[in-house]
N, C-alpha and C positions, 0 to 999 in steps of 0.2 A: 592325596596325602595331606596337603592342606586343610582341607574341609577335617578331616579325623586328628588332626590336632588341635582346629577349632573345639571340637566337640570335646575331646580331651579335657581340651584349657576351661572349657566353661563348667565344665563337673566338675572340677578342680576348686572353682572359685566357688560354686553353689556348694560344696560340701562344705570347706572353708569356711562360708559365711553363714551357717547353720549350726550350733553346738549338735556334737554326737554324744548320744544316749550313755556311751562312757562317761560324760563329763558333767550329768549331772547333780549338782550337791558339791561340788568337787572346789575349794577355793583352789586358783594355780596362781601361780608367782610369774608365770612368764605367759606372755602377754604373745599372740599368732599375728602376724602382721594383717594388716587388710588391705593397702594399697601399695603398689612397689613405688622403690626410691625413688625418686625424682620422675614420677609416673612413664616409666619405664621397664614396660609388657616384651622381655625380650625372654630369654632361653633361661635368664639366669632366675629369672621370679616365677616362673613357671617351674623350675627345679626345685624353690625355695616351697610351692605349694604343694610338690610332689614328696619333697620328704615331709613335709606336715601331715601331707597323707597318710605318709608309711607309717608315721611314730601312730597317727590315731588308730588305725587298722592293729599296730602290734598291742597297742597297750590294749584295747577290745578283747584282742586273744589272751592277754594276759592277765585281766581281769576275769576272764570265765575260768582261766585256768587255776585263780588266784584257792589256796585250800585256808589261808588265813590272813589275822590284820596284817602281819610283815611280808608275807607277798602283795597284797593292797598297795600298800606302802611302797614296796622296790620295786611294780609296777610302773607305781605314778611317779617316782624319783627319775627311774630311767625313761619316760617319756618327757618328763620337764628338761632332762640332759640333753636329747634328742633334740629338742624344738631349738632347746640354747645353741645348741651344735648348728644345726639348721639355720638358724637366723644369723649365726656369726659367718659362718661360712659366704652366706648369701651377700652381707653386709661387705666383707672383705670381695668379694668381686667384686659388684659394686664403687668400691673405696679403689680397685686397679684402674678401672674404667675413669674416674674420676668423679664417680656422684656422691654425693657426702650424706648425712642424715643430718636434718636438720634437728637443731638442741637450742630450746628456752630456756632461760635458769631465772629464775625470779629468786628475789630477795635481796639478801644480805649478799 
């Protein structure tokens, strides 16, 4: 069981770390994590790669399915919601366990 969750986790992370052919030309506004919080490889960041999977596999399907620019469009909106949804969710466990994201602010 082990071993096939190894294998799992590691496609996970090589699809992740490769842009899919859906994405591109595509400027997005939300940004797919690469390493987890506080370099913390548990259940929960492995869930976080798992629905980035999903959203990329659905939005695929609905880009072929897309018949004009406004499906294009509500395609890639409801994939950008997905990731959002995805990373907060993630974030917020994370933030129960107690690991925080770290945040720079330069400036003023």
């Amino acid at each position: 069981m082990r071993s096939a969750f190894l294998i799992t986790s590691l496609a996970a992370i090589a699809v992740t770390a490769t842009p899919l052919a859906a994405h591109v030309d595509q400027q997005r506004d939300v940004e797919i994590r690469k390493d987890p919080i506080a370099d913390q490889y548990d259940k929960h960041w492995y869930n976080y790669l798992t629905d980035v999977l999903e959203a990329d596999k659905e939005l695929k399907s609905d880009l072929r399915r897309a018949t004009d620019a406004e499906d294009t469009r509500d395609a890639w909106e409801e994939y950008e919601n997905e990731l959002v949804d995805a990373d907060k969710d993630y974030v917020e466990e994370m933030r129960d366990r107690n690991f925080r994201v770290g945040r720079v602010t330069l400036g003023k």
